[in-house]
TIFIGU-378815 format. One record per residue: x, y, z of N, C-alpha, C in turn; residue in one letter. Coordinates in steps of 0.1 Angstrom, whole numbers, padded with zeros to 4 digits, always signed. Example, Ala and Ser with C-alpha at 12.3 -4.5 7.8 and 13.67 -1.06 7.14 Angstrom:
<rs>
+0132-0057+0078+0123-0045+0078+0132-0033+0078a
+0128-0022+0071+0137-0011+0071+0129+0000+0079s
</rs>
This chain:
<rs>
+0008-0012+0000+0000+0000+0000+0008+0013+0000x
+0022+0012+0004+0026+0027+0004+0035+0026-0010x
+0035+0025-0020+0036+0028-0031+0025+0033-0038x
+0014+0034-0036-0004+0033-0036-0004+0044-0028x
-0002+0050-0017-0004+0060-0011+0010+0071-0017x
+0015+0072-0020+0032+0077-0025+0024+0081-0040x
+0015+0073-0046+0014+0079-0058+0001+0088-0060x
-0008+0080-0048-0024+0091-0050-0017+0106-0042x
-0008+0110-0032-0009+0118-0029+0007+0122-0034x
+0009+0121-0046+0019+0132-0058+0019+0148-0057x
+0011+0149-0056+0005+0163-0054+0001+0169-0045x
+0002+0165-0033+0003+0174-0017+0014+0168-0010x
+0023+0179-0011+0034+0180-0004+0032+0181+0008x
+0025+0185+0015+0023+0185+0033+0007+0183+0033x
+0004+0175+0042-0013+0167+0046-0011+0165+0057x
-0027+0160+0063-0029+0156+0075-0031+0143+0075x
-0028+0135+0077-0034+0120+0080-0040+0117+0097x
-0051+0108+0097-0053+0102+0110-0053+0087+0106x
-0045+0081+0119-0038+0071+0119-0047+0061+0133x
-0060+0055+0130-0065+0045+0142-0062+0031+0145x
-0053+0028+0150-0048+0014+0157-0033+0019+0151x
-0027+0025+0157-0021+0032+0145-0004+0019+0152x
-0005+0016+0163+0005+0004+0166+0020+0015+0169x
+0029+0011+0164+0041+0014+0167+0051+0025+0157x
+0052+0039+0159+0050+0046+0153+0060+0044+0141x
+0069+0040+0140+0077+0035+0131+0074+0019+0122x
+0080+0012+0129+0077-0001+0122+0061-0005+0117x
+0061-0008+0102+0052-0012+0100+0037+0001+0099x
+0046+0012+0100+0034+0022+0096+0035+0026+0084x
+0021+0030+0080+0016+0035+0066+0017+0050+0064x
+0016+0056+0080+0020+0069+0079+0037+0075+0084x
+0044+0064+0086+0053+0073+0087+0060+0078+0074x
+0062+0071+0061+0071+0079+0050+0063+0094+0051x
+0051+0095+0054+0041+0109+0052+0051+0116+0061x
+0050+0116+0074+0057+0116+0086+0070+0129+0080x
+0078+0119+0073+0089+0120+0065+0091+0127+0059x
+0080+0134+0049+0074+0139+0041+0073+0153+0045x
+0069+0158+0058+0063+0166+0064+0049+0170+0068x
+0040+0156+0065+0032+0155+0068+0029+0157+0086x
+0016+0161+0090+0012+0157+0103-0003+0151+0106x
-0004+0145+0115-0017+0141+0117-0020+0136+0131x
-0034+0131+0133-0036+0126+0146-0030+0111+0150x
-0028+0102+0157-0025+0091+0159-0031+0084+0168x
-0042+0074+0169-0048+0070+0181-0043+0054+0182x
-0041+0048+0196-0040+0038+0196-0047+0038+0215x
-0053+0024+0215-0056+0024+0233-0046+0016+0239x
-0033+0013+0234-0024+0009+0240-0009+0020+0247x
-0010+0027+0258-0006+0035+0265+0006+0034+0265x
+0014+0021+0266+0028+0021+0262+0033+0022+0251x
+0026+0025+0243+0032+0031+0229+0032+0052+0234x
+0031+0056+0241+0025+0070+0240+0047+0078+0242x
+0053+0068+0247+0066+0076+0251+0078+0075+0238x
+0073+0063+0227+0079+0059+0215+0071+0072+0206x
+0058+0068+0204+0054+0077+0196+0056+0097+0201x
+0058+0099+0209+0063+0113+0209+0075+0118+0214x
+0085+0107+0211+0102+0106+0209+0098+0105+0197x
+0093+0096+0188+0099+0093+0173+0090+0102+0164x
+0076+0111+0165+0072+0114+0160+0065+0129+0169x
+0079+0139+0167+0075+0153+0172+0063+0161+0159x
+0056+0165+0167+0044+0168+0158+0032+0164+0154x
+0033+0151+0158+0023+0143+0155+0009+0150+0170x
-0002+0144+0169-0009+0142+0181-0014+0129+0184x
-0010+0121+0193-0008+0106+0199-0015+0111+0206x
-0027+0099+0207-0038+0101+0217-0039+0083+0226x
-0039+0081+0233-0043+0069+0238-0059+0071+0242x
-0065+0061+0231-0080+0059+0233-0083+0049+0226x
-0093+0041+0229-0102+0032+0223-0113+0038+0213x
-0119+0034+0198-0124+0040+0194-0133+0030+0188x
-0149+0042+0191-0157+0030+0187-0171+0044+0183x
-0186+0037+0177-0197+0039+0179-0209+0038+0192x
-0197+0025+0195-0206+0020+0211-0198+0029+0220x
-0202+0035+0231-0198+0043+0244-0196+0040+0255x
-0199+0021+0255-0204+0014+0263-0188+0012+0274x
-0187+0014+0284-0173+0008+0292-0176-0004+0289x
-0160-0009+0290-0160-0024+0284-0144-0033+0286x
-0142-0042+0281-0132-0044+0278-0122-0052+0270x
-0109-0046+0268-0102-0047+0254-0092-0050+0258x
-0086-0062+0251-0073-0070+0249-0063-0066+0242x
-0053-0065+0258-0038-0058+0250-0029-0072+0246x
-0028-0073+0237-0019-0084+0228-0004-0082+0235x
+0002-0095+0235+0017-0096+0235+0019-0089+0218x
+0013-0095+0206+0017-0086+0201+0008-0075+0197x
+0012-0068+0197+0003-0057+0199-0007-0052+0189x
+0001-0060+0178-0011-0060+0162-0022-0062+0165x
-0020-0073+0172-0035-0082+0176-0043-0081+0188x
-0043-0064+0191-0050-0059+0203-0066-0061+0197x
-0074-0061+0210-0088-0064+0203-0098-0063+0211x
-0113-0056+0210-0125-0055+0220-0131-0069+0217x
-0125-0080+0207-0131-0090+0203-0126-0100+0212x
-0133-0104+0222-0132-0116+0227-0124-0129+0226x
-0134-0137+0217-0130-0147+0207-0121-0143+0199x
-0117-0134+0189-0107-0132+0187-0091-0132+0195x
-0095-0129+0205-0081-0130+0213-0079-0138+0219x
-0090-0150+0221-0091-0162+0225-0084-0172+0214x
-0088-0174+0204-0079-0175+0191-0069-0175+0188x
-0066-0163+0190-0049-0160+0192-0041-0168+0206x
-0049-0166+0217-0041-0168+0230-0036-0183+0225x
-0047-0191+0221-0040-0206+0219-0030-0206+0209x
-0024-0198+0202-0015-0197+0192-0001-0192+0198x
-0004-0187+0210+0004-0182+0223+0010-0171+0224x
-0003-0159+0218-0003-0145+0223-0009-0142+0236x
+0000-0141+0242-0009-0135+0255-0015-0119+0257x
-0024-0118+0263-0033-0110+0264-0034-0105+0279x
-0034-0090+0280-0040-0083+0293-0052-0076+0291x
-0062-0077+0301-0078-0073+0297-0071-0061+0304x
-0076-0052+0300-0083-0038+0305-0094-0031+0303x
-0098-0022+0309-0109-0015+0307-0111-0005+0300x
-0117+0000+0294-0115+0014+0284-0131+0021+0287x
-0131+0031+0281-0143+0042+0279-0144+0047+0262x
-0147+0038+0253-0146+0042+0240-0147+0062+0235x
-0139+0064+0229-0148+0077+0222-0148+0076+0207x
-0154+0084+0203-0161+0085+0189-0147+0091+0182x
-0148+0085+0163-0135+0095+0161-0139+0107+0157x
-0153+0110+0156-0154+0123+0155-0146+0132+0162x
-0153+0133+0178-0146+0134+0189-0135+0142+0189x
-0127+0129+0190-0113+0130+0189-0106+0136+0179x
-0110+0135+0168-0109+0144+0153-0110+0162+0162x
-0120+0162+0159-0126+0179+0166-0116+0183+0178x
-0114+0174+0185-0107+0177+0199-0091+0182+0197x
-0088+0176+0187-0072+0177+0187-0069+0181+0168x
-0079+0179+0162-0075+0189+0146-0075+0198+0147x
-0072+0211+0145-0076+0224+0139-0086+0217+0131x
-0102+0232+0133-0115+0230+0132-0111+0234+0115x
-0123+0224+0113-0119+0225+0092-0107+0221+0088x
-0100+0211+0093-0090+0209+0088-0093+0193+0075x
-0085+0196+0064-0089+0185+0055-0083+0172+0062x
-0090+0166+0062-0079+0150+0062-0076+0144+0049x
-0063+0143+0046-0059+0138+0032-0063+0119+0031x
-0058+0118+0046-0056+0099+0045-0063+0094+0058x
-0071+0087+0058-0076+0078+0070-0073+0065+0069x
-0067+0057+0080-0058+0050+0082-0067+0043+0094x
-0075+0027+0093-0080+0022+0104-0072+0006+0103x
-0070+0000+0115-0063-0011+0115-0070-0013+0134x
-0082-0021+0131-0087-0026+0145-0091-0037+0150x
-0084-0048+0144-0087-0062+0146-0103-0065+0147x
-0109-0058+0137-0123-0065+0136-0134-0051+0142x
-0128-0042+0143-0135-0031+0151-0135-0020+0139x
-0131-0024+0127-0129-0010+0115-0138-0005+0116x
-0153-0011+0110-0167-0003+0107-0173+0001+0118x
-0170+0000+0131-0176+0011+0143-0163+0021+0143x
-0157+0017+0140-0144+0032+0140-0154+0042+0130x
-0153+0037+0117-0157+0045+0110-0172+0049+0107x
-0183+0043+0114-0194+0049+0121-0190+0061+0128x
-0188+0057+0137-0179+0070+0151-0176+0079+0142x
-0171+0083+0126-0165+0092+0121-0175+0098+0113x
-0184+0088+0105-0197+0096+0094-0209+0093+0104x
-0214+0104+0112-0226+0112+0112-0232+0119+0105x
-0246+0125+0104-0250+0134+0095-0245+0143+0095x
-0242+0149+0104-0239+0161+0105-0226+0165+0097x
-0216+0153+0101-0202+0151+0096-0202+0148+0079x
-0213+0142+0076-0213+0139+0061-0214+0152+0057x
-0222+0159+0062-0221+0178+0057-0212+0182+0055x
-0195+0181+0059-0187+0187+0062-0178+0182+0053x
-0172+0191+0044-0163+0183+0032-0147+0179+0040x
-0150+0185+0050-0133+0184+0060-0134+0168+0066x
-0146+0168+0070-0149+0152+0079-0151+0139+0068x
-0146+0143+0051-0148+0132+0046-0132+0132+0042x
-0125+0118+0042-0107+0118+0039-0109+0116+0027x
-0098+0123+0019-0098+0122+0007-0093+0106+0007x
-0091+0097+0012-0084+0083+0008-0090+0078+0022x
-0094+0064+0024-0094+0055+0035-0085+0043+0034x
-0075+0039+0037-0072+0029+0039-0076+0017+0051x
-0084+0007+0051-0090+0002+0063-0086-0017+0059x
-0084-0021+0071-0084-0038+0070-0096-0044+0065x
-0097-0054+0058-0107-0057+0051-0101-0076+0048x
-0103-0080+0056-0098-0095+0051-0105-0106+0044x
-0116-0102+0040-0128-0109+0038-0134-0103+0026x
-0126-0094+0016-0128-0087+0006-0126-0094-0011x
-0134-0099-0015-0128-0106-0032-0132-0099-0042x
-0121-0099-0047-0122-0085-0060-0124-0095-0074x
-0127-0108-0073-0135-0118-0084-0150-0121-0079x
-0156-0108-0070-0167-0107-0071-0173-0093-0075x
-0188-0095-0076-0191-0077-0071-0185-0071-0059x
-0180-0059-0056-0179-0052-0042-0192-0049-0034x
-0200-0048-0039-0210-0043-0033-0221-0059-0028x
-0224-0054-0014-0231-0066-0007-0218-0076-0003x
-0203-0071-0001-0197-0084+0001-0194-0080+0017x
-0191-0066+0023-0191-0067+0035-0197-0052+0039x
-0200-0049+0053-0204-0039+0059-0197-0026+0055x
-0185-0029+0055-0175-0015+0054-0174-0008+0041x
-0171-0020+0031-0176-0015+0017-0184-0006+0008x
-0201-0013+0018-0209-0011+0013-0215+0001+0021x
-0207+0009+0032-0210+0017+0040-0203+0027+0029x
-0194+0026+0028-0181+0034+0018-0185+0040+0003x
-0192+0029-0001-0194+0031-0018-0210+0042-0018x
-0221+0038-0007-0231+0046-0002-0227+0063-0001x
-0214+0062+0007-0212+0076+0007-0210+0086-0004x
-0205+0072-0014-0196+0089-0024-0182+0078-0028x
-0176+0071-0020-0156+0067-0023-0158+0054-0030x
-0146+0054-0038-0148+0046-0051-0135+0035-0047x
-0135+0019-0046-0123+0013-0040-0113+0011-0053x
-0100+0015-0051-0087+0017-0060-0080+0004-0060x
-0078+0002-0047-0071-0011-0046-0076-0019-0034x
-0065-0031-0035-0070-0039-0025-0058-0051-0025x
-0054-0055-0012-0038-0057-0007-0045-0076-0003x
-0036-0081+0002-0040-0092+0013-0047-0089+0022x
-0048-0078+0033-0052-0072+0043-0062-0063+0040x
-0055-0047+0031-0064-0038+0034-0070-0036+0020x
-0081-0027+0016-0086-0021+0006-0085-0007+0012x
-0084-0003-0004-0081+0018-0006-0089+0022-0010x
-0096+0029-0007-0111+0039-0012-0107+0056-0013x
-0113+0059-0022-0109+0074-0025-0123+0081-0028x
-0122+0095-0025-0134+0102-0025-0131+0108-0039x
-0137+0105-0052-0130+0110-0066-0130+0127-0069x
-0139+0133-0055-0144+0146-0059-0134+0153-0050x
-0125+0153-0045-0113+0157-0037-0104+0167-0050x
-0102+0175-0047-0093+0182-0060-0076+0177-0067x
-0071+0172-0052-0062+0163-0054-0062+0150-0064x
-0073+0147-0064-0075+0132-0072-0078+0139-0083x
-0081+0144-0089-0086+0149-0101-0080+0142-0115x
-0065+0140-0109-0058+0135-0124-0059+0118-0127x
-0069+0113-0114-0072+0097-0119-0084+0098-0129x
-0080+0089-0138-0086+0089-0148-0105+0082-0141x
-0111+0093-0147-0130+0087-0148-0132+0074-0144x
-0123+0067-0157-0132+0055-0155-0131+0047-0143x
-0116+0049-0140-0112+0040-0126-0122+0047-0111x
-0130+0055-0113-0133+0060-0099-0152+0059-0103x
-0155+0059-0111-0170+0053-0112-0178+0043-0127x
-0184+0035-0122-0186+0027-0132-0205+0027-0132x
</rs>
């Protein structure tokens, strides 16, 4: 995917990205070449020992330690040995434990990414790239983000989503194959690619996108 992100955003030299489950701010991130780049953005993850790596390795950024969801409900969420595989999914980390990830339950207080967007962006600010990676929690992230109100607001739509999707086949139709998709294509964003893990969706009416060709963005 970051050859895929490197090429849709050719044309903004400095952006904002927000980064949810965003893991370890270096290895294995989608947003650090941006980072690199001179990009900034938000970064949420609800694993707290990441909070002294990510603001050593990434001055400027805003690292938030939160859980992010639709539901508001206290609850509790599994910190992975490895940390990829943190999760509000139960059986999921039940799954893993037998594979011999160990797990620490904690308790959290979800917030919305609206929220957290509003709380810590400058107000109106574009987001170029949204970036979800939640072991099974992507489409309540991204509920939490499109409200009505927020669908009004050309700032609260990312020009690009990048989100996990493991259950995606591109030797079918996209539409009706899963929740997040068909939440995504409803809005307006058109899918570009699609990896082992994640699929790319772009909003085609973003001014930056402009030079992808028609046909690849609606059919």
């Amino acid at each position: 995917m970051q050859d895929l992100i490197n090429r849709l955003f050719q044309g903004v030299p400095i952006g904002t990205y927000v980064d949810v489950g965003c893991n370890h701010p270096i290895r294995e991130s989608l947003t650090y070449p941006l980072y690199e780049r001179g990009w900034r953005g938000l970064c949420v993850d609800p694993n707290p020992d990441f909070a002294d790596e990510w603001r050593g390795a990434r001055e400027g950024d805003a690292f938030v330690v939160a859980a992010i969801s639709d539901d508001l409900t206290s609850r509790d969420f599994y910190l992975g040995s490895d940390s990829s595989l943190s999760t509000f999914d139960a059986d999921y980390a039940n799954s893993h434990s037998k594979r011999g990830v160990r797990f620490k339950v904690t308790h959290v207080h979800p917030k919305t990414l609206a929220s957290v967007v509003s709380e810590h962006l400058p107000s109106e600010s574009e987001i170029h790239l949204l970036c979800v990676d939640t072991e099974g929690h992507e489409i309540n992230v991204l509920r939490s983000l499109f409200n009505r109100s927020n669908l009004k607001a050309p700032s609260f739509l990312p020009g690009a989503i990048i989100v996990e999707i493991k259950n995606l086949s591109l030797m079918r139709p996209i539409v009706n194959q899963t929740e997040i998709a068909d939440m995504l294509l409803d809005i307006g964003y058109v899918m570009v690619a699609k990896d082992l893990l994640n699929a790319c969706f772009i909003m085609p009416e973003k001014p930056y996108f402009k030079w992808i060709p028609i046909a690849l963005t609606r059919t």
